[in-house]
N, CA, C and O of each residue as an XYZ file, in Angstrom:
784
protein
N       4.724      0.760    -15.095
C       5.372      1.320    -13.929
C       6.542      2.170    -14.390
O       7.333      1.770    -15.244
N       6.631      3.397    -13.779
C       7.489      4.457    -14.335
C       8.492      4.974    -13.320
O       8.106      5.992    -12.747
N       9.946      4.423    -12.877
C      10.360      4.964    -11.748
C      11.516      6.211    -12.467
O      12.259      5.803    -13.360
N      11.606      7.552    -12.080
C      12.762      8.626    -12.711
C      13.372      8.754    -11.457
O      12.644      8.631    -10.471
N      14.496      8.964    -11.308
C      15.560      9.397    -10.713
C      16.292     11.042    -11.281
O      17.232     11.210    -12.059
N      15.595     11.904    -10.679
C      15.818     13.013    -10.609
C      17.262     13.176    -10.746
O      17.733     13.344    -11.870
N      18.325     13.132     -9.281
C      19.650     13.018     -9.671
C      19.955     14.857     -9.439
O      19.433     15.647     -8.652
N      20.701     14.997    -10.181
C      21.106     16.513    -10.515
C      19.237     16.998    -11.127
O      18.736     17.975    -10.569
N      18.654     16.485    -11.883
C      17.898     17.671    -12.115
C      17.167     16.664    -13.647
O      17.800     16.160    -14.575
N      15.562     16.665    -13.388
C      14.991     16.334    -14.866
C      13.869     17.117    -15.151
O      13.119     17.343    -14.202
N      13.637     17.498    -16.047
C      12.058     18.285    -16.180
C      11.174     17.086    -17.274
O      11.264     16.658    -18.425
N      10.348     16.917    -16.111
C       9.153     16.443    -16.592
C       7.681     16.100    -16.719
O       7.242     17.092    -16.138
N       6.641     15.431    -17.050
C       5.560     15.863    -17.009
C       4.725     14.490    -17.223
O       4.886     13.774    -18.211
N       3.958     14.255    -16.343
C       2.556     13.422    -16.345
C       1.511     13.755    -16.282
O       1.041     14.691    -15.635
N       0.857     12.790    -17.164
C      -0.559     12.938    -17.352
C      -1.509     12.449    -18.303
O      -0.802     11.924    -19.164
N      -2.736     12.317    -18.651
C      -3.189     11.666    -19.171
C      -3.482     11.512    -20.980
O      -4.089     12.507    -21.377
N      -3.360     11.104    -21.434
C      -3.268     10.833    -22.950
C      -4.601     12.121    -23.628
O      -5.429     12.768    -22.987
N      -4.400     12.101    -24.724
C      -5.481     13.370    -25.569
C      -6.848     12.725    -25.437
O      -7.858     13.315    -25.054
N      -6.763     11.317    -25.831
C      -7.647     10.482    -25.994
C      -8.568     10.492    -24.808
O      -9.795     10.431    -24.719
N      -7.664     10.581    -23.981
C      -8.625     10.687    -22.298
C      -9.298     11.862    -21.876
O     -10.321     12.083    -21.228
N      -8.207     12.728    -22.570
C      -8.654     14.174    -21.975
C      -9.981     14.413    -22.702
O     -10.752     15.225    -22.192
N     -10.366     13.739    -23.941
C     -11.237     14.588    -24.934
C     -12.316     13.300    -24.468
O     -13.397     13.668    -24.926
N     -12.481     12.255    -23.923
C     -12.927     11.039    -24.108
C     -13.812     11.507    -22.504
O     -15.033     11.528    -22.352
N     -12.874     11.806    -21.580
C     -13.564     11.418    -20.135
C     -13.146     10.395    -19.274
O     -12.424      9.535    -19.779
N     -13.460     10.283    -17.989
C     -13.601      8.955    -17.122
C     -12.759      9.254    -15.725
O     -12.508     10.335    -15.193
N     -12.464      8.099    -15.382
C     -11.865      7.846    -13.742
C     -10.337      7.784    -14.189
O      -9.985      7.267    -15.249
N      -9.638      8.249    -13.452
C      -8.001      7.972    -13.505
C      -7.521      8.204    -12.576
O      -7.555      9.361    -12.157
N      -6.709      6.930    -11.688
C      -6.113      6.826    -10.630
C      -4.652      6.723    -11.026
O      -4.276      6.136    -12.041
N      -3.624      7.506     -9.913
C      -2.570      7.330    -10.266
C      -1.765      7.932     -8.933
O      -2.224      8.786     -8.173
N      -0.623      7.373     -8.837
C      -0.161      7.167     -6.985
C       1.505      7.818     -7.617
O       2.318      7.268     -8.360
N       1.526      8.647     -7.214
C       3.221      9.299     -7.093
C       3.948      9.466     -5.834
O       3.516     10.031     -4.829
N       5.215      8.863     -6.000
C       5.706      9.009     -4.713
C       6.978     10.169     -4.847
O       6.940     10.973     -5.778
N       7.540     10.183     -4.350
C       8.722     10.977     -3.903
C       9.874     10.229     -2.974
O       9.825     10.015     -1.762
N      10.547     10.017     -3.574
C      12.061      9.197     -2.498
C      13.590     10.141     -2.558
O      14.391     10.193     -3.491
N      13.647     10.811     -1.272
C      14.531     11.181     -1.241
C      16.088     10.717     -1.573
O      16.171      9.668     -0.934
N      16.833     10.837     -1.950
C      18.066     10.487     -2.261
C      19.162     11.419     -0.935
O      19.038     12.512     -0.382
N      20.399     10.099     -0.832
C      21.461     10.598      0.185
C      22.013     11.228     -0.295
O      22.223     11.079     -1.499
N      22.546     12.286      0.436
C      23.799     13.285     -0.284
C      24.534     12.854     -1.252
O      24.480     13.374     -2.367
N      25.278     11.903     -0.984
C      26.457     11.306     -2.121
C      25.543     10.839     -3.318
O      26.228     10.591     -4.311
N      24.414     10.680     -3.476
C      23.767     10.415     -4.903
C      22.838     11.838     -5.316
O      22.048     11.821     -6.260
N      23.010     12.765     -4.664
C      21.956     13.749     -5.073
C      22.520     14.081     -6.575
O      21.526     13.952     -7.291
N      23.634     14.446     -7.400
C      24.374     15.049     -8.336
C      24.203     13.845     -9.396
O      24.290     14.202    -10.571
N      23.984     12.533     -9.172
C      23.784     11.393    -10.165
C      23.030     11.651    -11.911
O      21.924     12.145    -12.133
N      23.811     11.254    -12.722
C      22.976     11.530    -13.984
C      20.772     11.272    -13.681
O      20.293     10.289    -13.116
N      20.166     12.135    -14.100
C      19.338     11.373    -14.169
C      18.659     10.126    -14.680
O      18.868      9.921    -15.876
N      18.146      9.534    -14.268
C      17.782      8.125    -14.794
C      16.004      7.602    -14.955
O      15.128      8.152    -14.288
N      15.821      6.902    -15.569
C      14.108      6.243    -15.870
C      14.576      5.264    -16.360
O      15.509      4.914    -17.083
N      13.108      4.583    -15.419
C      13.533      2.991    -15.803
C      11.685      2.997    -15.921
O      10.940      3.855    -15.447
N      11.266      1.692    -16.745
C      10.109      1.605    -17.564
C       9.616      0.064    -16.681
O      10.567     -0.558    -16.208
N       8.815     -0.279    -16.554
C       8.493     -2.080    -16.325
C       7.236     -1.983    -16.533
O       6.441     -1.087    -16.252
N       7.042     -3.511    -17.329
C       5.244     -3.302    -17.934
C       4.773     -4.437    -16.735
O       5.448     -5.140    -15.983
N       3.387     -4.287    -16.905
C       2.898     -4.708    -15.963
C       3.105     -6.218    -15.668
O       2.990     -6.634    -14.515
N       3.405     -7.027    -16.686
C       3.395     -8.840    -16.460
C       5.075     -8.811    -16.571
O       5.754     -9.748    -16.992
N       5.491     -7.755    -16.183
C       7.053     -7.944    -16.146
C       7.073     -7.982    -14.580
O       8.042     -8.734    -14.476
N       6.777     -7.768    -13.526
C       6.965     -7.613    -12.037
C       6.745     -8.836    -11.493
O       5.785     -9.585    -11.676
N       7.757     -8.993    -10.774
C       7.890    -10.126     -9.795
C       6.633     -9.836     -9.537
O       6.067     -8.759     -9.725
N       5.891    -11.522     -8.790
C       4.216    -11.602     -7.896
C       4.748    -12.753     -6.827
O       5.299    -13.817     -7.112
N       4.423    -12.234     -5.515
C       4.314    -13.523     -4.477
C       3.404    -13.661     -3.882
O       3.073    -12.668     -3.233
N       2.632    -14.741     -3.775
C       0.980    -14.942     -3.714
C       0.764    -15.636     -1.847
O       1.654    -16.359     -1.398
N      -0.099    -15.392     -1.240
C      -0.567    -16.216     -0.332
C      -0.553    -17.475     -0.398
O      -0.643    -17.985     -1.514
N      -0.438    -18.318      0.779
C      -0.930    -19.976      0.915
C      -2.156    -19.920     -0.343
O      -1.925    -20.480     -1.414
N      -3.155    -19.368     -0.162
C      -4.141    -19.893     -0.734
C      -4.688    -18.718     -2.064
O      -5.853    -18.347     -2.200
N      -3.561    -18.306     -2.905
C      -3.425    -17.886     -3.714
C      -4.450    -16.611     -4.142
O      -4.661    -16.297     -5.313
N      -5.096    -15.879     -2.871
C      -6.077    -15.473     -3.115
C      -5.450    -13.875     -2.707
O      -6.211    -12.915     -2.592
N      -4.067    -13.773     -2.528
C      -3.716    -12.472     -2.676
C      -2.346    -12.688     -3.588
O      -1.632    -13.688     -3.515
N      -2.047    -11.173     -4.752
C      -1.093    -11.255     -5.477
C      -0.198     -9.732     -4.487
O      -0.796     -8.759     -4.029
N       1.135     -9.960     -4.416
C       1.800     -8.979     -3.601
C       2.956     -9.155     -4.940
O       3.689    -10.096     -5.243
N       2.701     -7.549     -5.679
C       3.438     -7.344     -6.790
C       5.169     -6.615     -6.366
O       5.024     -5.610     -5.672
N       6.551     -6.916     -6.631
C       7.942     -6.395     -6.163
C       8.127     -5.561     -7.131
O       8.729     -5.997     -8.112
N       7.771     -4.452     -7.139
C       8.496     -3.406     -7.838
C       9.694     -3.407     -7.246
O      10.646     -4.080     -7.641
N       9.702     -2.716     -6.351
C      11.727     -2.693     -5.876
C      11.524     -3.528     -4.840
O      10.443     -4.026     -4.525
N      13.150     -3.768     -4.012
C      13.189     -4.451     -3.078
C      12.930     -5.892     -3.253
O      12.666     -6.358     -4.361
N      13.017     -6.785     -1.918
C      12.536     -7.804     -2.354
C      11.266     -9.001     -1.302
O      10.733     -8.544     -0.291
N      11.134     -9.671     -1.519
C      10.059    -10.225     -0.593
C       9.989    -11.962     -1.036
O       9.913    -12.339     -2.205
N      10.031    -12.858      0.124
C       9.890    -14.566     -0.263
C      10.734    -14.678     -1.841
O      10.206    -15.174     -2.836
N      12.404    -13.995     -1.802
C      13.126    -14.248     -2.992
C      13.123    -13.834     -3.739
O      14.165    -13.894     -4.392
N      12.248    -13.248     -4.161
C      11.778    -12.762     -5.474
C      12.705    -11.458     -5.481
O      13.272    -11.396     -4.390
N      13.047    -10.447     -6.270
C      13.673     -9.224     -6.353
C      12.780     -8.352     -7.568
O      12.411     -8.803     -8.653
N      12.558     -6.955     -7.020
C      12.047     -6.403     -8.170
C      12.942     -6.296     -9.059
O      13.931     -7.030     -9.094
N      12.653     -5.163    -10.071
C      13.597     -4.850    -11.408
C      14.016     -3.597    -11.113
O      15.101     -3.234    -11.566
N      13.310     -2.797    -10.380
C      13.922     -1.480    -10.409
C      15.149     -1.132     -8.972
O      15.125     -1.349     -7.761
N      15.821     -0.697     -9.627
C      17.271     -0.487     -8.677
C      17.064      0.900     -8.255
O      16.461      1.818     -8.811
N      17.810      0.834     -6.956
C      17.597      2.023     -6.402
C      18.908      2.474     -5.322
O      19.682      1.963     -4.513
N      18.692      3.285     -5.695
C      20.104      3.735     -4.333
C      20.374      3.152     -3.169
O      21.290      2.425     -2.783
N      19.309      3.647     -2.618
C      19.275      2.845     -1.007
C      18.106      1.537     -0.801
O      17.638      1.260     -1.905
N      17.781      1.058     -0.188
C      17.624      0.184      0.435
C      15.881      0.257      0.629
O      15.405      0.338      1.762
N      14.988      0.216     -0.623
C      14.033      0.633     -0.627
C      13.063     -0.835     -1.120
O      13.385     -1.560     -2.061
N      11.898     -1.034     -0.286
C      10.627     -1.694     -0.677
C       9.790     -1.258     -1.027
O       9.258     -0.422     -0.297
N       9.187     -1.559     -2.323
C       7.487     -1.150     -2.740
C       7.199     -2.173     -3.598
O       7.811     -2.629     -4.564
N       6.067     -2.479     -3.030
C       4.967     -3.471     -2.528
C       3.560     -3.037     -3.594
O       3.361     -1.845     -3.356
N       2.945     -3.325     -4.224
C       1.312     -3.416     -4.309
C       0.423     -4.764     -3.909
O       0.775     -5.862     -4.341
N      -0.385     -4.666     -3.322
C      -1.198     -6.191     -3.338
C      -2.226     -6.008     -3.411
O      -2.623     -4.944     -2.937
N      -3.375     -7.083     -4.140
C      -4.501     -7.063     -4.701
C      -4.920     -8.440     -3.928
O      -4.237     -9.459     -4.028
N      -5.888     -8.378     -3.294
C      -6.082     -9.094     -1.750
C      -7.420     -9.470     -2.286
O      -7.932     -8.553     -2.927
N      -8.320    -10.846     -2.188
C      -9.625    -10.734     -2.413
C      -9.842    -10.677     -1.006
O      -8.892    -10.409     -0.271
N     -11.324    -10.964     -0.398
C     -11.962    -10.906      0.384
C     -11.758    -12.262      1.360
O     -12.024    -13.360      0.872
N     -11.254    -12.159      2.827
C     -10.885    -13.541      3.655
C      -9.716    -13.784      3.323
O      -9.396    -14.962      3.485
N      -8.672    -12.883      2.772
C      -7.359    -13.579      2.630
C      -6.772    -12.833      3.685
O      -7.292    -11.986      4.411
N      -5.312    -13.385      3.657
C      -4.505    -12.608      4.813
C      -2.917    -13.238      4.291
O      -2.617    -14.332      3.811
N      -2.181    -12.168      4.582
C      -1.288    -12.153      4.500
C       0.280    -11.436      5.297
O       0.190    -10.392      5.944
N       1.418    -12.045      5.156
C       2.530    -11.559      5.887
C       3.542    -11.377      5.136
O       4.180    -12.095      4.367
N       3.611    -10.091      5.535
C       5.217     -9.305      4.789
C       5.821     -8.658      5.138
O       5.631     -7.533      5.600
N       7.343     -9.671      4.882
C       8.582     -9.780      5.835
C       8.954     -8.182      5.345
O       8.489     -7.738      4.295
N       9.892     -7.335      6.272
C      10.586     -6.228      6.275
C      11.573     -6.345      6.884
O      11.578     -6.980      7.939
N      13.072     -5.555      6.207
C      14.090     -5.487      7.573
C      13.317     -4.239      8.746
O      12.712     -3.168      8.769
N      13.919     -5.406      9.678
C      14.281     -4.419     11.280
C      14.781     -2.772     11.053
O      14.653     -1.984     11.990
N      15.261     -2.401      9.959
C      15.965     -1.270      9.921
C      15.743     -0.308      8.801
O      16.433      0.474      8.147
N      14.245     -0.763      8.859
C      13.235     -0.202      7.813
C      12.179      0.984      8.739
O      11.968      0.773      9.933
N      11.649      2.058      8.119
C      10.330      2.685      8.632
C       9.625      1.793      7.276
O      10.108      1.339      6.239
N       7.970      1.806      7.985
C       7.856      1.385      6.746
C       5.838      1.903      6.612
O       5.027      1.789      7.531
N       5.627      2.299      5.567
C       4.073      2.306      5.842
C       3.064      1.476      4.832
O       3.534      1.234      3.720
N       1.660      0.993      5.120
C       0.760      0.673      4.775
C      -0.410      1.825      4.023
O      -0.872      2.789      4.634
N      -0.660      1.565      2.960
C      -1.945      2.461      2.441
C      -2.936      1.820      1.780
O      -2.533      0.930      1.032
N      -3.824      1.950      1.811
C      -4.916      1.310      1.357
C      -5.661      2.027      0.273
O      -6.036      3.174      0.519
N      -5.884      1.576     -0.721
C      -5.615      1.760     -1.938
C      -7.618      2.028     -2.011
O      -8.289      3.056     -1.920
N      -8.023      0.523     -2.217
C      -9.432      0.939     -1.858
C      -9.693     -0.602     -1.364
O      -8.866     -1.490     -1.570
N     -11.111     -0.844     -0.596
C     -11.372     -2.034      0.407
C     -11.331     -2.030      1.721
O     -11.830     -1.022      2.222
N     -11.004     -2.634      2.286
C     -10.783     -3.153      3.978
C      -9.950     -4.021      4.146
O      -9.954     -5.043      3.460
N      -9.189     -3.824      4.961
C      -8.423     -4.474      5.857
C      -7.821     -4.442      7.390
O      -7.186     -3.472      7.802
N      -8.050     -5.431      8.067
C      -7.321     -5.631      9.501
C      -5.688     -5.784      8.886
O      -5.225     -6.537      8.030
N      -5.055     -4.707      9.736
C      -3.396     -4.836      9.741
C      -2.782     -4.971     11.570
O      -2.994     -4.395     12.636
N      -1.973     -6.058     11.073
C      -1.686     -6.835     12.822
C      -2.906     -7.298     13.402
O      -2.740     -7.548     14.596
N      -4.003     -7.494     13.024
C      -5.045     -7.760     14.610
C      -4.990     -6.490     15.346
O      -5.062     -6.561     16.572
N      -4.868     -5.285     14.763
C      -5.068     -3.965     15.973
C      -6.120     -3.270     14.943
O      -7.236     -3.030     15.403
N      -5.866     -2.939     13.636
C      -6.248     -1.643     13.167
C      -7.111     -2.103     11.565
O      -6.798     -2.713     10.543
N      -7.990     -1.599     11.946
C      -8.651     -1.815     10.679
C      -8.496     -0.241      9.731
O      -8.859      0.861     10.142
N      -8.039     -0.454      8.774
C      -8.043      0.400      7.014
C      -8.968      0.162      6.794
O      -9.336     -1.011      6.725
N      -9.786      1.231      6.579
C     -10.865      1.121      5.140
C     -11.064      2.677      4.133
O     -11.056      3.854      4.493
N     -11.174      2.270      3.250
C     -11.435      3.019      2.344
C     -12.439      4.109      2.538
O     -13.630      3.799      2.560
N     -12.027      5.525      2.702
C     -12.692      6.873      2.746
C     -12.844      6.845      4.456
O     -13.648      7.560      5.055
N     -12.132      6.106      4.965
C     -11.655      6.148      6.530
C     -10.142      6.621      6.632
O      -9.460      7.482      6.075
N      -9.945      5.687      7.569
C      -8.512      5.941      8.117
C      -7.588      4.773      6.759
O      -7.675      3.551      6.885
N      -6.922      5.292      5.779
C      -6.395      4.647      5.015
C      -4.681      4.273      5.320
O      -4.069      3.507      4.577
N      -4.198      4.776      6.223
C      -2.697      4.871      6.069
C      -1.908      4.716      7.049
O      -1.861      5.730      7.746
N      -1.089      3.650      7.501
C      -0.404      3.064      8.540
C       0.802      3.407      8.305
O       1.227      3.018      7.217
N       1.981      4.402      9.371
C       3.089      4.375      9.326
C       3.501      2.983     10.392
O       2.741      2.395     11.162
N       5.084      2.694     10.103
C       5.660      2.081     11.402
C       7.193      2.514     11.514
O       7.778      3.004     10.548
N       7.853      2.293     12.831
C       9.053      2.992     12.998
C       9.945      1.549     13.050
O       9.295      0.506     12.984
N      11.191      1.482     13.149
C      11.741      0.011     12.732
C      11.457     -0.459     14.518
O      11.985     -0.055     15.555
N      10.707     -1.174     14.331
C       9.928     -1.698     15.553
C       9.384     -3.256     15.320
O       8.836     -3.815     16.270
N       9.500     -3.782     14.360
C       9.404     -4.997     14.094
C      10.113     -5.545     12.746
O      11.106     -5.034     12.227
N       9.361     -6.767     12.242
C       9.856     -7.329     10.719
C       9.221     -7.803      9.892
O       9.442     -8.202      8.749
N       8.093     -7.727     10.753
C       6.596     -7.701      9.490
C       5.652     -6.894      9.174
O       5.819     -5.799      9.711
N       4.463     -6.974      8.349
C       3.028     -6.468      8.546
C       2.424     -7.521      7.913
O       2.833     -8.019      6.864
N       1.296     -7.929      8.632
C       0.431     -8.654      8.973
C      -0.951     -8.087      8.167
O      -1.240     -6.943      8.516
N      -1.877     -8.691      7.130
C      -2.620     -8.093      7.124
C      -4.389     -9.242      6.005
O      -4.480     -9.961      5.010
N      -5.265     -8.723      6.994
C      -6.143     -9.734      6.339
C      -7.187     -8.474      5.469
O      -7.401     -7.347      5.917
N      -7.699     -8.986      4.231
C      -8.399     -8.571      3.860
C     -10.012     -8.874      4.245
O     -10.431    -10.003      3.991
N     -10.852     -7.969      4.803
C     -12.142     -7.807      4.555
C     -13.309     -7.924      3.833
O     -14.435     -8.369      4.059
N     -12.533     -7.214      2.557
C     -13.185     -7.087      1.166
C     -11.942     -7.281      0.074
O     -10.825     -7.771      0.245
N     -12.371     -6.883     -0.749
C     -11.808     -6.798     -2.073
C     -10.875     -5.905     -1.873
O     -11.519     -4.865     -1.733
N      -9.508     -5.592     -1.747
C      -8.940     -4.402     -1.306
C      -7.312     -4.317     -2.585
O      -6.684     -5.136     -3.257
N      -7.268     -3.310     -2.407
C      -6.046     -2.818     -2.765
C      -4.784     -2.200     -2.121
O      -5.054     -1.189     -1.474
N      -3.512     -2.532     -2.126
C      -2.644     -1.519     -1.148
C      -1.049     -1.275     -1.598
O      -0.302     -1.786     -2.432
N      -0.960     -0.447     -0.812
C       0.234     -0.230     -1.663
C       1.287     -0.101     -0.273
O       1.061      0.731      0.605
N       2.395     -0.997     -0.222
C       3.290     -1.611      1.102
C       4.931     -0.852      0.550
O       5.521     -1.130     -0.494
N       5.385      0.169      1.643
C       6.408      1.050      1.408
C       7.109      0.959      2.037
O       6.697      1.257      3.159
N       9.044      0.420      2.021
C       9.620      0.265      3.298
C      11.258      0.812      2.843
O      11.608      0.645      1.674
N      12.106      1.392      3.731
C      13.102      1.832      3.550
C      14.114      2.252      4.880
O      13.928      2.403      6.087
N      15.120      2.337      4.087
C      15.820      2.860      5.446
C      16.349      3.948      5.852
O      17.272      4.222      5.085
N      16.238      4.764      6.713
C      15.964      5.659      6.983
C      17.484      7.121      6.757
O      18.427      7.105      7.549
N      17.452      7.627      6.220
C      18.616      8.287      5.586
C      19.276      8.997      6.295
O      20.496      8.913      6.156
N      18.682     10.041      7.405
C      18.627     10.686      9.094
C      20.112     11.741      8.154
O      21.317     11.552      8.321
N      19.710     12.392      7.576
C      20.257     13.345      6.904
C      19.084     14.884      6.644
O      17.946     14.851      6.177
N      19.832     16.062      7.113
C      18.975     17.501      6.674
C      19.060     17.701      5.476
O      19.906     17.526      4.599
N      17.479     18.323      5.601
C      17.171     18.509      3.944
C      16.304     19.766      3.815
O      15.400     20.035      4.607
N      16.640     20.502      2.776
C      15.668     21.933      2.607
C      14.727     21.396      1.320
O      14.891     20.432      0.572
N      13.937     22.163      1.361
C      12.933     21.489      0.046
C      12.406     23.491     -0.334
O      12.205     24.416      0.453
N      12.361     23.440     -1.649
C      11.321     25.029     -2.256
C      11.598     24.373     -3.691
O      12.502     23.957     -4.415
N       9.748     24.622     -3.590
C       9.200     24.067     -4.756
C       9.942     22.434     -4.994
O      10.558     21.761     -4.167
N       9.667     22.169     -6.212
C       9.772     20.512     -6.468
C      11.400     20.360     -6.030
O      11.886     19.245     -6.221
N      12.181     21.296     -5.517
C      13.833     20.895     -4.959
C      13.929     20.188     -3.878
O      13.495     20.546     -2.783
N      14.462     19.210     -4.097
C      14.613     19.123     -2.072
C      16.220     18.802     -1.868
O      16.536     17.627     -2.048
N      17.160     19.636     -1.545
C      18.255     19.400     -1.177
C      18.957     19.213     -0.068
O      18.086     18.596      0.547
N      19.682     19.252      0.530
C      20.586     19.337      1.879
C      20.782     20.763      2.561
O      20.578     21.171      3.704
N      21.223     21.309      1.489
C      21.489     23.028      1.811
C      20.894     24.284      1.130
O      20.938     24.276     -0.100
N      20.390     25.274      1.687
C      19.521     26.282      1.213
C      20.725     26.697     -0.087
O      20.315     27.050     -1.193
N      21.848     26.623      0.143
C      22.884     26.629     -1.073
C      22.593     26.105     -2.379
O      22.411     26.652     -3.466
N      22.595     24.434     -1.850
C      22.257     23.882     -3.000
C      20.983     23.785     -3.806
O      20.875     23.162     -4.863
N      20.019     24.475     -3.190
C      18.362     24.728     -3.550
C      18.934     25.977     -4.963
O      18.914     25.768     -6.176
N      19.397     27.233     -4.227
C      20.234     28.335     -5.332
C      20.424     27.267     -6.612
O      19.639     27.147     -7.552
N      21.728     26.487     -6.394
C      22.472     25.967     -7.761
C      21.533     25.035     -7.983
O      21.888     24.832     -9.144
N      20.363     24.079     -7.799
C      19.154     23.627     -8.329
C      18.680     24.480     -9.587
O      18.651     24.194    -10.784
N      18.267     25.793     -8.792
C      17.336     26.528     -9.391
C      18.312     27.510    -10.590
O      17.895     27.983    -11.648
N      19.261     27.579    -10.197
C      19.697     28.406    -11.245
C      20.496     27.045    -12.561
O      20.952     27.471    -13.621
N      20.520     25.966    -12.335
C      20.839     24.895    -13.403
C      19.429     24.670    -13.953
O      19.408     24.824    -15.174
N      18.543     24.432    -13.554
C      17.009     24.935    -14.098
C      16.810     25.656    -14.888
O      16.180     25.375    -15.908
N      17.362     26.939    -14.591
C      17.104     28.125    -15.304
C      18.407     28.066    -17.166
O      18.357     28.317    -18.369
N      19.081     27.698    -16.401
C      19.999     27.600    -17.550
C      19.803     25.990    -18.533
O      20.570     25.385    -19.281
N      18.593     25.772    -18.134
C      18.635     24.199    -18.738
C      18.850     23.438    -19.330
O      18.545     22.993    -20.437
N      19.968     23.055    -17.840
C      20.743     22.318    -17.508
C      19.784     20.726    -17.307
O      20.132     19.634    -17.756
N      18.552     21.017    -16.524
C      17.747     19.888    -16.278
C      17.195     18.910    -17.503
O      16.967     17.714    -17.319
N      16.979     19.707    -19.014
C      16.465     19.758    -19.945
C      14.844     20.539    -20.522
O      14.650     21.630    -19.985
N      13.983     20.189    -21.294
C      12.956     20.790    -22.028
C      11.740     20.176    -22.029
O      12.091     19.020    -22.267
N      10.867     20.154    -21.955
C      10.011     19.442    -22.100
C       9.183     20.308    -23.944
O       9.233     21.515    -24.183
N       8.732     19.563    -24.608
C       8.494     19.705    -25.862
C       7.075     19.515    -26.280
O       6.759     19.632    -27.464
């Protein structure tokens, strides 16, 4: 798990190893984007690393779903990765007939995605895979509710809501068409750094 904190500005690059490229196959891989509040936009940049049997796991009654804490936290547990604001992310690996509940603050938006499988979320809405995959919610409750079908995968996103303007061109996203300029021209003078 790879979280960077942009900050003032990082140049960098993902993707898959030589070995893969020359080798072949399937490669899944989920990027998000989290805006930052004004008062942290200018922050050194930062990366933080966590291997996979390093992440908090909180399991169902009947142990038949694992709900992994990258950030945030859930039944105590706390992830490892720190974050500015007030952010949850969630993965869970659900077998088939399980079900599960996960607590959120009230003062969270928060959404559901379904990774691959089936699932009923609340008793209203069924996810399935190469369907309807993706549940927003507005801070309107303090859970999500959700049983698996099949074998499923998902990935559970919750935060609080920043209610701050923002301009975005190209990978910038700032507050002011101003500060998009001094983005791009610390870029240019790199300031962000090199990639090699």
């Amino acid at each position: 798990m790879q979280w960077t904190t942009a900050g003032r500005g990082i140049i960098h690059a993902e993707g898959p190893t030589k070995e893969f490229v020359k080798k072949g196959g399937t490669l899944e891989g989920v990027q998000l984007w989290l805006n930052l509040p004004a008062e942290f936009k200018m922050i050194p940049a930062a990366y933080q690393h966590i291997k996979n049997e390093e992440i908090p796991v909180v399991t169902n009654a009947d142990k038949r779903i694992e709900l992994k804490i990258i950030a945030g936290e859930q039944a105590e547990k706390k992830g490892f990765i720190k974050t500015q604001t007030s952010v949850n992310v969630f993965t869970a690996k659900a077998m088939a007939a399980s079900k599960m509940r996960v607590d959120l603050p009230e003062t969270h938006q928060s959404l559901l995605y379904l990774l691959d499988g089936e699932v009923l979320v609340n008793n209203e809405v069924v996810l399935k895979k190469g369907a309807l995959q993706m549940l927003t919610f507005n801070k309107d409750g303090n859970a999500i509710e959700f049983e698996a079908k099949e074998a499923s995968n998902l990935l559970i996103l919750s935060g609080e809501p920043i209610n701050e303007k923002i301009t975005q061109y190209g990978p910038y996203v700032m507050n002011t068409q101003t500060q998009i300029m001094e983005a791009m021209r610390d870029y240019q003078q790199g300031k962000m750094g090199y990639l090699y």
